[in-house]
N, C-alpha and C positions, 0 to 999 in steps of 0.2 A: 318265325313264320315268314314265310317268303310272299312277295308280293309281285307283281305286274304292273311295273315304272315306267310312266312314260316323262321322259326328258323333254316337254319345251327349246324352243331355241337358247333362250337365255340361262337356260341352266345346263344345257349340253356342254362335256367337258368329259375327256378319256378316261381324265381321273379319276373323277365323280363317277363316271360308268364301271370302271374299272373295279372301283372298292364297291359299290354297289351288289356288283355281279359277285364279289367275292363274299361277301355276307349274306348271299342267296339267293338274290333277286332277279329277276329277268327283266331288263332293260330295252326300250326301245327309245329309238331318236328318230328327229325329223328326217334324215336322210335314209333311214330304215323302210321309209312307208313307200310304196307305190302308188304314185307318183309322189317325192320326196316334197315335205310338208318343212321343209328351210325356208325362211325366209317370210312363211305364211301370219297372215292375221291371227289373235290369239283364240278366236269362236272358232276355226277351222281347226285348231291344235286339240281346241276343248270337244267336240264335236265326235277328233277322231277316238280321242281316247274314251268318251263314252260311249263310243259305237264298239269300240274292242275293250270294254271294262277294264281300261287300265287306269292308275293313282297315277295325276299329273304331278309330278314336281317342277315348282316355277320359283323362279328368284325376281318374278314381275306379279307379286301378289296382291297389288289392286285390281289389274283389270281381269285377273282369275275371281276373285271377290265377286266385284258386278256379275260375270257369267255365273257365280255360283249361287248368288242369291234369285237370278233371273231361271235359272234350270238347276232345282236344286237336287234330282234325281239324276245322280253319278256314283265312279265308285272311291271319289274320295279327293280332296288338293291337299299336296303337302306343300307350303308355301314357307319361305327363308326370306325375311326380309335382312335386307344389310341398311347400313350407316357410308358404305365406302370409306370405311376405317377399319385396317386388317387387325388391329387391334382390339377389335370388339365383332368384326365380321364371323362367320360360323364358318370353319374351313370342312374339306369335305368331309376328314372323318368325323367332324362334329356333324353334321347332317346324316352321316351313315347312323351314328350313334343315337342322333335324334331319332331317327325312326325307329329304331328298334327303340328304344325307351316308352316312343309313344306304343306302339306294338302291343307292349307287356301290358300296359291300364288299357288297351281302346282296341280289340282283335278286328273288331269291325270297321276301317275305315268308310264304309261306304256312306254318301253323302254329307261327307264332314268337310270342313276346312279348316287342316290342322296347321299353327302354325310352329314351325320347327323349333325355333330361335326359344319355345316354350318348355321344351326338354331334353334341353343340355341339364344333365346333369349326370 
């Protein structure tokens, strides 16, 4: 099932966009938007994406947390927490893979906060 990803600053990466796109998704990033949304506070990233119903993906998943408990009518955060240990970190196609895992048990991501790091497997 293909989804509507918006990438955050802190998750933006070619990579990540890259495999994304290629397991079916449509990807948008902050330099996508007009006027590009780089650099911007995280309520204005959360804001846009539920204004254009897309699934945030953030590797800054506390302060997605607060907005989401504060506006919990969205269409979904897929949140990656790390350690800063590549050794335990989720690399991308562990987060490609994450989603679609979650995908198969949850079709509905809508006002969820899923966290990624929960379906490696």
């Amino acid at each position: 099932m293909s989804l509507f990803i918006y990438l955050d600053d802190c998750a933006f990466s070619y990579r990540l966009r890259q495999l994304l796109v290629e397991a079916g998704h449509t990807v948008q990033v902050p330099t996508d938007v007009e006027p590009p949304l780089t650099g911007a506070k995280d309520h204005l990233h959360f804001d846009y994406a539920r204004k254009t119903w897309q699934v945030i993906l953030t590797y800054n998943p506390d302060d997605f947390l607060e907005l989401h408990l504060q506006i919990p009518d969205h269409p979904g955060l897929l949140a990656v927490y790390q350690d800063n240990d590549p050794t335990r970190d989720m690399s991308y196609p562990d987060v490609v893979r994450a989603i679609n895992n979650l995908q198969r048990i949850q079709p509905d991501l809508g006002r969820g906060f899923w966290v990624l790091n929960h379906y490696q497997w």
